[in-house]
C-alpha positions as CSV (number, residue, x, y, z in Angstrom):
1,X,0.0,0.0,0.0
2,X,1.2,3.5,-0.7
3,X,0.5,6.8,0.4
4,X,-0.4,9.5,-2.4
5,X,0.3,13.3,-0.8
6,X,-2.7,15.2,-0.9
7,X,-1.9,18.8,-3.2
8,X,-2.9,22.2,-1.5
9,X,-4.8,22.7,-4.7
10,X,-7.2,20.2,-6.2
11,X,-8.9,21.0,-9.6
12,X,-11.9,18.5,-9.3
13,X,-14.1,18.2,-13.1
14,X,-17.4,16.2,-13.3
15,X,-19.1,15.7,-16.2
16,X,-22.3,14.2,-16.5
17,X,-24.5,13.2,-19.8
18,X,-27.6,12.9,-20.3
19,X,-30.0,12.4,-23.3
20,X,-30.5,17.0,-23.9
21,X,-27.5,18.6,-21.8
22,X,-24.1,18.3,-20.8
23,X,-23.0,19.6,-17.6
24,X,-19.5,20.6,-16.3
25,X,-18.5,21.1,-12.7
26,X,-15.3,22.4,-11.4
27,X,-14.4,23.1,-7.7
28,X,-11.1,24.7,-6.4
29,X,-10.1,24.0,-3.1
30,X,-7.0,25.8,-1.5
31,X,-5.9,25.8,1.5
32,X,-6.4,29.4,3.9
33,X,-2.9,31.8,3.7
34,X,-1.9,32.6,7.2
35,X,-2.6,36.2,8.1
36,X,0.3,38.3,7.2
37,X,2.6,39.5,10.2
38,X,2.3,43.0,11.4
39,X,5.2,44.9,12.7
40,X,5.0,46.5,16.4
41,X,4.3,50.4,16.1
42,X,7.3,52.0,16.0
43,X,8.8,53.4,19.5
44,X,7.3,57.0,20.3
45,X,10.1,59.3,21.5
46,X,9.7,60.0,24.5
47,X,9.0,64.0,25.4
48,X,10.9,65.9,27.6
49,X,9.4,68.8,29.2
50,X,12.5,71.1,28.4
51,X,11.3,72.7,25.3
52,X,14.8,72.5,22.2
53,X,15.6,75.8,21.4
54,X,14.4,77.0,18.1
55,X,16.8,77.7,15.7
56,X,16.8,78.9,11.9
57,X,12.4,79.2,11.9
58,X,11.1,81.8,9.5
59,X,9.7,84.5,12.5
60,X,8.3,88.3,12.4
61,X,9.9,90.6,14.1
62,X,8.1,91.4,17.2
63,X,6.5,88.2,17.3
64,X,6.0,86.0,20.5
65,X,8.5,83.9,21.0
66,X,9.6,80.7,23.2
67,X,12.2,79.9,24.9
68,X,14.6,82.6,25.3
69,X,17.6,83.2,23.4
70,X,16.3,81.2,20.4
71,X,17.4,82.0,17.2
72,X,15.2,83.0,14.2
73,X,15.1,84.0,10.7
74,X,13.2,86.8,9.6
75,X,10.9,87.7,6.5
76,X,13.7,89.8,4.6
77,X,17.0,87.2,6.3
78,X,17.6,89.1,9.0
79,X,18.7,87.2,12.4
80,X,16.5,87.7,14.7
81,X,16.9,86.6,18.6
82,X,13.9,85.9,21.3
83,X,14.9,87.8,23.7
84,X,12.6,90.1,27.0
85,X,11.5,93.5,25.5
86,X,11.5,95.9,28.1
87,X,8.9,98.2,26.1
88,X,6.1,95.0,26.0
89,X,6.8,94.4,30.1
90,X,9.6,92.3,29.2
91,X,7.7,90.2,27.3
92,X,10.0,87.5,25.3
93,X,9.4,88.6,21.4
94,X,11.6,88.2,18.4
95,X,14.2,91.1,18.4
96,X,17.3,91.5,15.3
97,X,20.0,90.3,16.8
């Protein structure tokens, strides 16, 4: 006795005749793919409560700004610095540098 391995796939055809019509059957049978494997969310970083100092951001002059002694851009490429404004109650606002 041997033993015939079973395919994943079967292509299975029955015909059957009689006296008007011919009739012709076919059934695929395949085996159910295992769910694909997801990949862990990546790592959040973790946040600090110390705030990076802003450097090179596109600011107006006179602008609020956060923290102190950051470092800006301005609209025509000036430098502009954050720094207390004595005339807005010291006030941290984007001043050129």
């Amino acid at each position: 006795m041997s033993i015939v391995p079973t395919p994943d796939v079967a292509d299975i055809s029955v015909k059957t005749t009689s006296s008007s019509t011919t009739t012709t059957a076919t059934t695929k049978t395949t085996q159910p793919k295992p769910p694909p494997v997801q990949q862990p969310p990546a790592a959040t970083q973790p946040t600090t409560s110390e705030t990076p100092p802003q450097q090179g951001l596109l600011v107006n002059e006179g602008a609020r700004c956060d923290p102190e002694s950051a470092t800006g851009i301005g609209l025509l490429g000036e430098k502009l610095v954050c720094r207390k404004d004595p005339q807005r109650g010291d006030r941290l606002r984007w001043q050129k540098a």
